[in-house]
C-alpha positions as CSV (number, residue, x, y, z in Angstrom):
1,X,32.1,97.6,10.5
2,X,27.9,96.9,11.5
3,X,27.8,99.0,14.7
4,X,30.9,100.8,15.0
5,X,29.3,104.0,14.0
6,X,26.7,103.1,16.9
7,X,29.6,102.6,19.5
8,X,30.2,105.3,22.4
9,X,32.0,107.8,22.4
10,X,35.3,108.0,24.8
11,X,37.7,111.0,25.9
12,X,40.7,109.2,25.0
13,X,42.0,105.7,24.4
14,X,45.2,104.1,25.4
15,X,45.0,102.6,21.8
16,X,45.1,105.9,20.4
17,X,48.6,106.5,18.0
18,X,49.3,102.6,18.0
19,X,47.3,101.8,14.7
20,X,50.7,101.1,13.0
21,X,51.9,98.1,15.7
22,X,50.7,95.0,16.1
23,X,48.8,94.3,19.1
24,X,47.2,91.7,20.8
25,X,44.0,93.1,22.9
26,X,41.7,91.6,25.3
27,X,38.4,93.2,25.7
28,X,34.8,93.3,26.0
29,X,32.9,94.6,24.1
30,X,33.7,98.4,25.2
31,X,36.5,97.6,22.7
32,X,34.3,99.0,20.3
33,X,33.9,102.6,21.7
34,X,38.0,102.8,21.6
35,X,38.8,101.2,18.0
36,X,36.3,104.0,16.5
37,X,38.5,106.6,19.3
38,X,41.2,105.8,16.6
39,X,39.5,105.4,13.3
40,X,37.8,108.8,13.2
41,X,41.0,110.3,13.6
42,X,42.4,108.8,10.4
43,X,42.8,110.3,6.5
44,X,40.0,109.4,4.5
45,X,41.6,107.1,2.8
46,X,42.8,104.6,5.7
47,X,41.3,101.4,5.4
48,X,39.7,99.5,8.5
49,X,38.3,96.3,8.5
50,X,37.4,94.2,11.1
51,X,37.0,90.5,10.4
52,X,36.2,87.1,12.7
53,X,38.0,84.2,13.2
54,X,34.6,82.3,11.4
55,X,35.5,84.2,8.1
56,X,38.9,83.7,8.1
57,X,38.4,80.0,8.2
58,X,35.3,80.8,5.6
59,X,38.0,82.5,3.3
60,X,40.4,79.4,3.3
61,X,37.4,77.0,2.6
62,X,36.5,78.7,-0.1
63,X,40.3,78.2,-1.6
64,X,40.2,74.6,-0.8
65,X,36.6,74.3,-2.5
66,X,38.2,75.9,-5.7
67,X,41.3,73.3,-5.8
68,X,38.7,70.9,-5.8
69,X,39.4,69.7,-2.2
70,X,36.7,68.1,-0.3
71,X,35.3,70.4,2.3
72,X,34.5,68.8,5.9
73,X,33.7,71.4,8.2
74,X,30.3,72.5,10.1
75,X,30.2,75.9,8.6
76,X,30.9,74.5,4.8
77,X,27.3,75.7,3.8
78,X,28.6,79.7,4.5
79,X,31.6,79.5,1.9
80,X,31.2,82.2,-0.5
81,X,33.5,83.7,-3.3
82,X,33.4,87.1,-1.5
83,X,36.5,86.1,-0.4
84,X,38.3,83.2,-2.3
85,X,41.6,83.4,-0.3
86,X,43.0,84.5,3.1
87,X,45.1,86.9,1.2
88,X,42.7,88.3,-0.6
89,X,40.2,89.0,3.1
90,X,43.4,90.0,5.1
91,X,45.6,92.1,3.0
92,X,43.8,95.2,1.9
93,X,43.4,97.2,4.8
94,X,45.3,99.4,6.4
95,X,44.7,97.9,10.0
96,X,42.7,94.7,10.1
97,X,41.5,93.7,13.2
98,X,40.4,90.1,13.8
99,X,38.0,89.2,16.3
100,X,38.2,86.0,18.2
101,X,35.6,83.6,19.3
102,X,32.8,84.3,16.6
103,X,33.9,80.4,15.4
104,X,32.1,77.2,17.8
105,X,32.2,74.6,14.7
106,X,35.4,72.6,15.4
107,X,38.0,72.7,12.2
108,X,41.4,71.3,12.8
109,X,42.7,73.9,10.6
110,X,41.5,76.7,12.6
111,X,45.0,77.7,14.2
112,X,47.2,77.4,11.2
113,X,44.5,79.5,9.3
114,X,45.0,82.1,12.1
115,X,49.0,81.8,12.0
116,X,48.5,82.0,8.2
117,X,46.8,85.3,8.1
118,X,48.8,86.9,10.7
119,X,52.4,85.7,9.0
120,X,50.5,87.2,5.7
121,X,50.2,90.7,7.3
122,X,53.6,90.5,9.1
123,X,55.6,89.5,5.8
124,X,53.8,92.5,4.1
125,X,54.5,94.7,6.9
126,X,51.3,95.5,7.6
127,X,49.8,95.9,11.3
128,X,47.1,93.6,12.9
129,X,45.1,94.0,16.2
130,X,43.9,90.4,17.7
131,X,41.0,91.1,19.8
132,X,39.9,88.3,22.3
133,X,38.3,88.5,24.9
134,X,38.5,87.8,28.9
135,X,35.8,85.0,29.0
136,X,36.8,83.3,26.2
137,X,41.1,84.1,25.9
138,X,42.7,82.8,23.5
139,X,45.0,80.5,25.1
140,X,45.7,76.7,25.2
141,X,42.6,75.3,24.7
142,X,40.6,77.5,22.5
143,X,39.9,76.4,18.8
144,X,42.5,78.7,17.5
145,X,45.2,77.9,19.9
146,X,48.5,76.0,18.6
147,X,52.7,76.5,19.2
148,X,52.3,78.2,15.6
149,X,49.8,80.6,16.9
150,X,51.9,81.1,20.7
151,X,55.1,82.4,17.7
152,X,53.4,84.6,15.5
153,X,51.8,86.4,18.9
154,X,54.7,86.4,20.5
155,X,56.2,89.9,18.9
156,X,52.9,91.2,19.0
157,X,52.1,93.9,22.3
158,X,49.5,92.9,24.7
159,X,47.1,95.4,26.2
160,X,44.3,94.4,28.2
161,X,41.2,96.7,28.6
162,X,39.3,96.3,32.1
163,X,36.6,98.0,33.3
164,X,37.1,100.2,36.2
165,X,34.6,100.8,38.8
166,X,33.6,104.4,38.0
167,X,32.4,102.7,34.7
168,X,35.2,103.9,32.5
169,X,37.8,101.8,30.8
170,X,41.7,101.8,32.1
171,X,44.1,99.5,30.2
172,X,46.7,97.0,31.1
173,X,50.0,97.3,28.8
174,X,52.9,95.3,28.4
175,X,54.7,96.6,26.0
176,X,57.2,94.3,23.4
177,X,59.1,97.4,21.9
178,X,61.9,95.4,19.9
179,X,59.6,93.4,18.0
180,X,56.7,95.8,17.8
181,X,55.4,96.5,14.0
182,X,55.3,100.3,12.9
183,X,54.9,101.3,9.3
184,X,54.6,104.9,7.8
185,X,51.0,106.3,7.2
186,X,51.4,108.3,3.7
187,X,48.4,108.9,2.9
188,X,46.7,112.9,2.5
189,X,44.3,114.0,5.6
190,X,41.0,114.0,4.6
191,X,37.3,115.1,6.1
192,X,36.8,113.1,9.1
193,X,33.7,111.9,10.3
194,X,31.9,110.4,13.7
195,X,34.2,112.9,15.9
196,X,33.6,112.4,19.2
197,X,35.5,113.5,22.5
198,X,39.4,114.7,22.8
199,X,42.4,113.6,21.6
């Protein structure tokens, strides 16, 4: 991700060891400094990608655009064939994170796209990080928002990071343990890069 090698570095994260659940995180943008926390301590070969709600709903335009479907949406201009399905955006990665609030454009798909994607990970057993954030939650009324989207987030574990005063970030966790997504990590250790701070 543009700008994640530029991100500070921390001691320690409280997201550290959960890149195998699903979790639903509200954040600023100090976010940043404890997703690479986690990523530089990774094999090699783990997969990271952090997408936006805009390219999800850029990904299923570009489906509808193939079936022949007529496109109405602000953003129709950006469709692309980068990314031709949801599927083919959300599934490769090891631990996609999606970031809210990138998308202003109305689309009264929005929320089932989100739903979509998520239910694509879940049913493949794969773990996803929703990243909002506190001036703009996702919540009844934002463009993403629906019952479908209140069920597929409802297994997921919420942590909120706040800043504290001295500057440093302390989290907020309410943990959802029976429902919680973990999946095994096979892959071989490998050379790690961007190391910063303690475990």
């Amino acid at each position: 991700m543009t700008g994640l090698t530029k991100a500070p570095v921390v001691k320690q994260s409280p997201l550290l060891g959960k890149h195998d659940s699903n979790l639903w995180i509200t954040a600023g943008s100090g976010f940043l400094a404890h997703l690479r926390h986690v990523a530089v301590r990774q094999p090699a070969t783990w997969l990271l990608r952090v997408t936006s709600d805009a390219e999800l709903v850029t990904a299923w335009l570009a489906s509808v655009a193939l079936k022949g479907g007529e496109v109405i949406d602000p953003d129709a201009y950006m469709v692309s064939t980068k990314h031709l399905t949801i599927t083919d955006l959300v599934t490769p990665p090891d631990l996609l994170v999606i970031r809210m609030g990138v998308k202003v454009a109305r689309n009264q798909a929005a929320s089932e796209v989100l739903a979509e994607a998520i239910s694509e990970r879940q049913s493949r057993n794969q773990p996803t990080w929703v990243w909002d954030e506190p001036s703009h939650p996702l919540n009844a009324g934002h463009l993403f928002w629906s019952d479908a989207v209140r069920r597929v987030l409802s297994v997921f574990d919420r942590t909120e990071l706040k800043d504290a005063p001295s500057g440093k970030t302390r989290p907020k966790t309410t943990a959802n343990t029976s429902a919680t997504k973990k999946r095994s990590n096979n892959a071989l250790g490998g050379r790690k890069t961007l190391r910063g701070g303690g475990e």
